[in-house]
C-alpha beads as a LAMMPS data file, in Angstrom:
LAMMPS data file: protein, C-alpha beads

231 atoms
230 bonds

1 atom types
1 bond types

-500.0 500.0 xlo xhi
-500.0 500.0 ylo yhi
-500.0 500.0 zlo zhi

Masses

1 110.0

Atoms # bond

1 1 1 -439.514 -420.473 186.944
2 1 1 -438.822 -420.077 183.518
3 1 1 -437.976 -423.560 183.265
4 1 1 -440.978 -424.574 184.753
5 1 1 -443.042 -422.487 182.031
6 1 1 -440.905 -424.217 179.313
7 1 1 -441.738 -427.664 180.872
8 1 1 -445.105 -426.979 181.003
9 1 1 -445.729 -425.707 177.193
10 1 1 -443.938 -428.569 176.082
11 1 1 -446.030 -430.823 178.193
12 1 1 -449.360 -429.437 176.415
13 1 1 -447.636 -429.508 172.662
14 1 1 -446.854 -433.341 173.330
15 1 1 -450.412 -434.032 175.405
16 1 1 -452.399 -431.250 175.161
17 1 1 -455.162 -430.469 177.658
18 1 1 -458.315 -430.487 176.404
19 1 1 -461.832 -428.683 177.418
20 1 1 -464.298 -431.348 178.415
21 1 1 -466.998 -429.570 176.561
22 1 1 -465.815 -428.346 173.548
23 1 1 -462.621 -430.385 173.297
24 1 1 -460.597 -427.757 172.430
25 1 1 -456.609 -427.215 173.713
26 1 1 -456.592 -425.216 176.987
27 1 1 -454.455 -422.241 176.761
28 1 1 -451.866 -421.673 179.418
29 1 1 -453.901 -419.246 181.957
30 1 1 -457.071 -421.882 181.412
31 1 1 -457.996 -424.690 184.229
32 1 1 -459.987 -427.395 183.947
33 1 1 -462.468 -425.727 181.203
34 1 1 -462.105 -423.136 178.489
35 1 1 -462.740 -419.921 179.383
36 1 1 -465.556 -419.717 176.828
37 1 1 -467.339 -422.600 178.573
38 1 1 -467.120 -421.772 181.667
39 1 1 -468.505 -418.291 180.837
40 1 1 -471.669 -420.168 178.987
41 1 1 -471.970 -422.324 182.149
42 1 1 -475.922 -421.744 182.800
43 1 1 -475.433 -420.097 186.430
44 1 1 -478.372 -420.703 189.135
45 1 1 -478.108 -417.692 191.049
46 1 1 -479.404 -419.587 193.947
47 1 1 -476.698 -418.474 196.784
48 1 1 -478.922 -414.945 196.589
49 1 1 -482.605 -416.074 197.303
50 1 1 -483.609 -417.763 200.461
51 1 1 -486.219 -419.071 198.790
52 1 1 -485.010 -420.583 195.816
53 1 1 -485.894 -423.462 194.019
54 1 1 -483.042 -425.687 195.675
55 1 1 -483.982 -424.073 198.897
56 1 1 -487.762 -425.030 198.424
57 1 1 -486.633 -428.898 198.103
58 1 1 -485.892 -428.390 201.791
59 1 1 -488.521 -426.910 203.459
60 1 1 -490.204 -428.504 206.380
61 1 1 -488.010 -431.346 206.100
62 1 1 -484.490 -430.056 206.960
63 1 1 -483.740 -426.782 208.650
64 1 1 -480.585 -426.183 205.841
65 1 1 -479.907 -422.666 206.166
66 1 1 -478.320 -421.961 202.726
67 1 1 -477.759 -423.523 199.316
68 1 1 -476.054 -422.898 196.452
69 1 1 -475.803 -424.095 192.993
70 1 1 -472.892 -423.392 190.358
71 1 1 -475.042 -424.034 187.272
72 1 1 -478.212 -425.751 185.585
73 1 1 -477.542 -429.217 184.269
74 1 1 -479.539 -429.244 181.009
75 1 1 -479.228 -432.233 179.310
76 1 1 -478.330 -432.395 176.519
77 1 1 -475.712 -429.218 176.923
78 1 1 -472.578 -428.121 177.863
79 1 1 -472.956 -428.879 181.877
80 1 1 -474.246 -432.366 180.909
81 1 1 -471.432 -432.883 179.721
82 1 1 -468.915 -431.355 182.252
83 1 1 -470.715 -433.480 185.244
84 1 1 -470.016 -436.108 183.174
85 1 1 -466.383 -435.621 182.693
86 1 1 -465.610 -434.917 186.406
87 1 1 -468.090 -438.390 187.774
88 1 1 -467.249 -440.765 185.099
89 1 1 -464.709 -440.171 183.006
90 1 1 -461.642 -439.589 185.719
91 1 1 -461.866 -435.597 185.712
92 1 1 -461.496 -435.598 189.604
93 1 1 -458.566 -432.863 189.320
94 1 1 -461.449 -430.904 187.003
95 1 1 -464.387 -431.254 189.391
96 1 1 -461.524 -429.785 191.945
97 1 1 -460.836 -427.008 190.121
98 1 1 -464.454 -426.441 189.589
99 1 1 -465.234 -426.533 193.081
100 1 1 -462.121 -423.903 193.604
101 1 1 -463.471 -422.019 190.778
102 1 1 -467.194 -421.946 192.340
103 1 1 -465.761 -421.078 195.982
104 1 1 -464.128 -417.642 194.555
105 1 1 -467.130 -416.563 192.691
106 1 1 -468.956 -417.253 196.068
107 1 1 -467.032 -415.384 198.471
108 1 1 -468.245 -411.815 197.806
109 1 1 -471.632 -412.658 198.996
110 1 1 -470.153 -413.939 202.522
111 1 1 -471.761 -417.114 201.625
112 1 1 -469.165 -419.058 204.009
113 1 1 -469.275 -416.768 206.712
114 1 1 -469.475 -418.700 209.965
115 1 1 -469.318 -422.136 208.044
116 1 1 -466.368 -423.855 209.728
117 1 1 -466.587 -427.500 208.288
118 1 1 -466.847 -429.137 204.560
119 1 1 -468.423 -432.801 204.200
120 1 1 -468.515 -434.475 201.219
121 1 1 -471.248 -436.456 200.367
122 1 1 -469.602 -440.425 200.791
123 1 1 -469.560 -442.599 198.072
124 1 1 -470.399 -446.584 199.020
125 1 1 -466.786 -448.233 199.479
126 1 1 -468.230 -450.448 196.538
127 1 1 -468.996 -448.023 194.456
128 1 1 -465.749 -446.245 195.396
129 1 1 -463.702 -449.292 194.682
130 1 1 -465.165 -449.133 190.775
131 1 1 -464.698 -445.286 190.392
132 1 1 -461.566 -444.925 191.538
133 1 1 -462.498 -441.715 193.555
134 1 1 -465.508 -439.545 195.068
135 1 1 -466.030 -436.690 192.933
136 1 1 -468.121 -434.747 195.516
137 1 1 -464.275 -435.193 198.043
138 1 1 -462.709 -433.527 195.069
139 1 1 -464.935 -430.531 194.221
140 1 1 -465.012 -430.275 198.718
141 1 1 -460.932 -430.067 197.748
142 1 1 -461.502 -427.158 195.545
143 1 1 -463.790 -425.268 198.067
144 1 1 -461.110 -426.132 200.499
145 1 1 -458.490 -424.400 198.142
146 1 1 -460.477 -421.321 197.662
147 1 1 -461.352 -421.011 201.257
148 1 1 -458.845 -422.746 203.816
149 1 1 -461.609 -423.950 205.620
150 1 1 -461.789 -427.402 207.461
151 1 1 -462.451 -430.446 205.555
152 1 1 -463.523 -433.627 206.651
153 1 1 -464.238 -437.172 204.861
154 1 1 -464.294 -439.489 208.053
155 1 1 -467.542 -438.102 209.587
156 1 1 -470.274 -439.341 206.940
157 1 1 -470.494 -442.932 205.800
158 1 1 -472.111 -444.475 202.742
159 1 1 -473.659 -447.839 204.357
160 1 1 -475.671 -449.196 201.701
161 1 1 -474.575 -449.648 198.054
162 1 1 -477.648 -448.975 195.867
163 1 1 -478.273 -448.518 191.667
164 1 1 -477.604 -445.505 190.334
165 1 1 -480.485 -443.079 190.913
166 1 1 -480.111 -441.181 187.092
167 1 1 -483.673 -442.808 186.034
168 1 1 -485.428 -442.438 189.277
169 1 1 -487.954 -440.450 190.594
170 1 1 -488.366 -438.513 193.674
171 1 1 -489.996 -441.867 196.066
172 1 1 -487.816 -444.047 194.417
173 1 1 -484.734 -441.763 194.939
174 1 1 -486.311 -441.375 198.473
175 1 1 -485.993 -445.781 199.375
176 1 1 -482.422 -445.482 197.993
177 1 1 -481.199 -442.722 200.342
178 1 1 -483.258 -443.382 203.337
179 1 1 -481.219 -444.256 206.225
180 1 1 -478.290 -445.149 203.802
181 1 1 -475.715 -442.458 205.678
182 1 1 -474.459 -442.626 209.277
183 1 1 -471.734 -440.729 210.995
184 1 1 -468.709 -441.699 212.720
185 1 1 -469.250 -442.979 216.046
186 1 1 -468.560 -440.843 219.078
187 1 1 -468.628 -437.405 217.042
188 1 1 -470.572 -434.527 218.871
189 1 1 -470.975 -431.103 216.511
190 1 1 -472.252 -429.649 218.789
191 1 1 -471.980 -425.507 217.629
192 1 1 -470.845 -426.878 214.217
193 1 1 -471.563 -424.905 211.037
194 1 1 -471.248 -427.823 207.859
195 1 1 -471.292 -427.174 204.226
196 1 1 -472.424 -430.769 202.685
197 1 1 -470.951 -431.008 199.315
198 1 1 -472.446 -432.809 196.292
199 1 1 -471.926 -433.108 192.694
200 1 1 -475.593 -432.788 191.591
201 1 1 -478.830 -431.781 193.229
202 1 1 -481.746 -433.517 191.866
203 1 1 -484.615 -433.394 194.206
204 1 1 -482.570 -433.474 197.317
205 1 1 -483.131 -436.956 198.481
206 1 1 -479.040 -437.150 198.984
207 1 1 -478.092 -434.270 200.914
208 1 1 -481.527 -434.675 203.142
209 1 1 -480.237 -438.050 204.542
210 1 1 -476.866 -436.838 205.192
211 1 1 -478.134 -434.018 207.234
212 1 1 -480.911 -435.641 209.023
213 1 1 -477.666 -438.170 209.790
214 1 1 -475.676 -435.417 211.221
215 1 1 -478.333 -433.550 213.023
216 1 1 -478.343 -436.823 215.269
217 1 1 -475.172 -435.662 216.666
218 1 1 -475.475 -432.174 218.209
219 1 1 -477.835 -430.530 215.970
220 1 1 -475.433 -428.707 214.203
221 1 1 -476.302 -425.630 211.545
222 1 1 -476.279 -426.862 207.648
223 1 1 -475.840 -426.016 203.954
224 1 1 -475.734 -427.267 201.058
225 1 1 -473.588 -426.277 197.997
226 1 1 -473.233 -428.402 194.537
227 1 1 -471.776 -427.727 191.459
228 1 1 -475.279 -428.190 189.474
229 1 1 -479.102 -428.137 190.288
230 1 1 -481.282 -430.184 187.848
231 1 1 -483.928 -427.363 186.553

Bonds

1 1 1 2
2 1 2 3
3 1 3 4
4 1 4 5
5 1 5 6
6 1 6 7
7 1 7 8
8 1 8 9
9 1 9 10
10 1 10 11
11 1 11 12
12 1 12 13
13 1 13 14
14 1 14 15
15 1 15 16
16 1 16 17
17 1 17 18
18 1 18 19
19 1 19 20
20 1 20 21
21 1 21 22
22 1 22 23
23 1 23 24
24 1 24 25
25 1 25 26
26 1 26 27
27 1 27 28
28 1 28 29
29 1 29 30
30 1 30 31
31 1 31 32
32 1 32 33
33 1 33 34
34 1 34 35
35 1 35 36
36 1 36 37
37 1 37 38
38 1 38 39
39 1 39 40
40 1 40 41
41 1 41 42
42 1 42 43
43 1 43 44
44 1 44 45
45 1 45 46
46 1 46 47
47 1 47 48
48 1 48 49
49 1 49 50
50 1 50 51
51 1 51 52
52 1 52 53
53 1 53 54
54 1 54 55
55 1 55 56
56 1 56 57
57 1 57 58
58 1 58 59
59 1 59 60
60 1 60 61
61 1 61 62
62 1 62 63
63 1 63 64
64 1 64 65
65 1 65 66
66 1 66 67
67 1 67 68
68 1 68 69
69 1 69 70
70 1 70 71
71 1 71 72
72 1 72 73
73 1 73 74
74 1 74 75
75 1 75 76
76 1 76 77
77 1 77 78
78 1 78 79
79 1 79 80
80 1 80 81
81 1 81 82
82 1 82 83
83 1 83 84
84 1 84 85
85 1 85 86
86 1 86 87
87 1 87 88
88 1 88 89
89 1 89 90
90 1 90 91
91 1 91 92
92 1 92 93
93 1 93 94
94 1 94 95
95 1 95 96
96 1 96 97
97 1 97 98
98 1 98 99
99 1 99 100
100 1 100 101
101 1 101 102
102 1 102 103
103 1 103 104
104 1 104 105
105 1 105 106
106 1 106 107
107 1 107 108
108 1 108 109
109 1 109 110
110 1 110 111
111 1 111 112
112 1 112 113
113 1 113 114
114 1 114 115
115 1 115 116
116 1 116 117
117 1 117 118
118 1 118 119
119 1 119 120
120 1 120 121
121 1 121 122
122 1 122 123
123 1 123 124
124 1 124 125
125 1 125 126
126 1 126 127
127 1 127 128
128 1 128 129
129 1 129 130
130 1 130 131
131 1 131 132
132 1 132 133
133 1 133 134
134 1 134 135
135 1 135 136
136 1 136 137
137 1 137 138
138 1 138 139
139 1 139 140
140 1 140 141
141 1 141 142
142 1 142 143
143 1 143 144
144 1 144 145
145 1 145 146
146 1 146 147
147 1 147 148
148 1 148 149
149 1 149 150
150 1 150 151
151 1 151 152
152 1 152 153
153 1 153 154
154 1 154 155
155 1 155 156
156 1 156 157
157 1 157 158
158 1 158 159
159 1 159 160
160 1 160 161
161 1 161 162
162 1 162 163
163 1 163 164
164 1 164 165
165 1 165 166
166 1 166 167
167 1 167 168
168 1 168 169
169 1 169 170
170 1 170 171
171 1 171 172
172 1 172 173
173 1 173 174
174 1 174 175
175 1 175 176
176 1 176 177
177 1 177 178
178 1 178 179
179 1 179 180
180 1 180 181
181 1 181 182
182 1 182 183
183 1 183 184
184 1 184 185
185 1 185 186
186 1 186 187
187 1 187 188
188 1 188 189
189 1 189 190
190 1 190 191
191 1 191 192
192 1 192 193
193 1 193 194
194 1 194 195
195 1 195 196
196 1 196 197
197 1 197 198
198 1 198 199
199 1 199 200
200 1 200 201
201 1 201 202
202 1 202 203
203 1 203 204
204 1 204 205
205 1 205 206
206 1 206 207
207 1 207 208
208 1 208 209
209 1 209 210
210 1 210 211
211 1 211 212
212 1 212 213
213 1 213 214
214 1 214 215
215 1 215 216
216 1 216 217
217 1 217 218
218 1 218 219
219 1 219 220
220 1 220 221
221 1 221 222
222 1 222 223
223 1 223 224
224 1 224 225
225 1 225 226
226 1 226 227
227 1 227 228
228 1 228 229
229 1 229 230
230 1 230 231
């Protein structure tokens, strides 16, 4: 053990880890951000109203029965900039720490109680191809961590590769995502409880059309949790 704790100091003198946000070297006991950033991290709150403003984006569309948000992304700011990191700039193994981070501070309010299966929201295979990963798999790997339950990536499927919604508006967000998920075939979740996982929540376009896709086969129970909610 000792000699594991020697490897690993030397490994951050030689290439240190460095906080996304402020770009200063992680100490040993810090993960993926500083503690000092991830304690300025803008938190939503949302997992504690029924009502909230993520909630609202669902209402008489989807029956979603909870949502949660880790933080606002305020752009510019320190969770612009953190998002950023874990989609585009290969911090997959920071989004999953993230996600494991999120999952403990959730788990006093029962906030997975009865949920039994994790979906990440599917990246295109195109689009997957040029990442190199789907950050939304690797915060769901976090959650996983943090929670031990059930995760699956083989249920949803990203059928149609569209442009990247960042300048978009809610209709135009709406076209893109429209019909642009199906599941696998032959899968009944029937009695299911799913927690669709996303890196962003924007006005909900996304997460809508996955559910509405999985509602087609059993009408199972949903939520929604992301790591941020745009204001």
């Amino acid at each position: 053990m000792k000699q594991f704790s020697f490897l690993h100091d030397l490994a951050d003198l030689f290439f240190p880890r460095l906080c996304p946000i402020c770009h200063r070297a992680l100490n040993r006991g810090e993960q993926g951000v500083c503690i000092t950033c991830l304690q300025r991290l803008p938190r939503t709150g949302y997992h504690l109203d029924p009502f909230s403003p993520m909630a609202q984006l669902f209402f008489a569309k989807a029956p979603i029965e909870r949502c949660a948000a880790f933080f606002f992304f305020t752009s510019p700011g320190d969770a612009r900039q953190l998002i950023h990191h874990i989609k585009y700039h290969g911090g997959k193994q920071c989004g999953r720490i993230m996600g494991e981070i999120y999952a403990r501070e959730l788990l006093p309010s029962h906030f997975f109680e009865s949920i039994d299966t994790l979906v990440p929201v599917p990246l295109h295979p195109a689009k997957l191809r040029r990442r190199g990963y789907n950050q939304s798999e690797w915060i769901a790997l976090g959650v996983e961590q943090a929670t031990g339950i059930e995760l699956r990536t083989d249920w949803l499927r990203h059928t149609r590769d569209a442009q990247s919604q960042t300048r978009k508006g809610v209709y135009d967000r709406w076209l893109d995502t429209h019909s642009a998920y199906e599941t696998a075939p032959g899968i009944d979740l029937t009695g299911r409880h799913i927690l669709l996982i996303d890196d962003v929540i924007t006005t909900g376009a996304t997460l809508l059309s996955c559910a509405q896709a999985l509602y087609a086969c059993g009408n199972p129970r949903i939520s929604c949790l992301t790591l941020a909610a745009v204001p």
